[in-house]
N, C-alpha and C positions, 0 to 999 in steps of 0.2 A: 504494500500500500504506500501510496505516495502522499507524504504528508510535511505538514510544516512546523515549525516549532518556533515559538518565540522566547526568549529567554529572558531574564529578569535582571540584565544589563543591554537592554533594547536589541539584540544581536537576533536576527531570525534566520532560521538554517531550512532548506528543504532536502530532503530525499526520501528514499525507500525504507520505510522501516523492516527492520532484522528482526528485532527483540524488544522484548517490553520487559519489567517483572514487577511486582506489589510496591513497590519503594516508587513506581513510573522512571525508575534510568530506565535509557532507551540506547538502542544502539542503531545507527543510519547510514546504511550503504550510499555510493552515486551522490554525496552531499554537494550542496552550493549555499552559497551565501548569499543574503538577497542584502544588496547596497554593498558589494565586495569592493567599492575604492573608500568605504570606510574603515575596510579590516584587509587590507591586501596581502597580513600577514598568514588571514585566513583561506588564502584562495587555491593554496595547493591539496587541501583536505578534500579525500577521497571517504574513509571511513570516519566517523565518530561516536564516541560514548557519550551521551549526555546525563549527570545524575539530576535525578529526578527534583531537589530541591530547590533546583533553578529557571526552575520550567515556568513560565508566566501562563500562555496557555499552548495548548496544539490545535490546529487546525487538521480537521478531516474531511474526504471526499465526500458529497455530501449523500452518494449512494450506497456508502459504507456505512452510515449509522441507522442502526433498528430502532428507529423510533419508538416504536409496540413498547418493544422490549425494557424501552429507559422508561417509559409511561408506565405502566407493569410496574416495574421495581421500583419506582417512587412509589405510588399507591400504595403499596406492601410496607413500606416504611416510615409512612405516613399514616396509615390506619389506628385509630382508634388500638388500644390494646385491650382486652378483654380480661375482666376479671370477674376470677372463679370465683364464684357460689362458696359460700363456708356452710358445710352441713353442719 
C-alpha cells in the first residue's frame, strides 16, 4: 500500500509500506520526500524505519479503509456497558 506519512517535525515521507507493529513504527520501501530541497540530505533514502512516536498523522488510499468496519468498532466501544443484575 502506498501511503504517506507526516511526521511531527513537518517532514512528510511517501512510499510503500512493509511493516507496521502495535507501537505504529512503520517500515517504507520506494520512499520520497515531499519538499526534498528542504531536506536534500534526505533525498538519497530508499528504505526507512519510522518509530511510531513521531508520527503526526498517515494518510491512506482512500479505497483501503473499511469504513463498516471503523463504524462497527466505534459502536462497540462506545456502547452503553451493561450491568449485571445482583441476585
Amino acid at each position: 500500500k502506498h501511503i504517506a506519512i507526516e511526521l511531527k517535525n513537518d517532514l512528510i515521507l511517501t512510499g510503500t509500506l512493509h511493516s507496521v507493529d502495535q507501537y505504529l513504527n512503520m517500515k517504507l520501501s520506494t520512499v520520497s520526500v515531499v519538499g526534498e530541497e528542504r531536506y536534500p540530505q534526505l533525498g538519497g533514502m530508499k528504505n526507512v524505519f519510522v518509530r511510531g512516536s513521531v508520527v503526526r498523522y498517515i494518510q491512506l488510499p482512500k479505497g483501503e479503509v473499511d469504513v463498516e468496519l471503523l463504524q462497527d468498532a466505534t459502536r462497540k466501544e462506545n456502547a452503553p456497558k451493561k450491568i449485571s443484575e445482583k441476585s
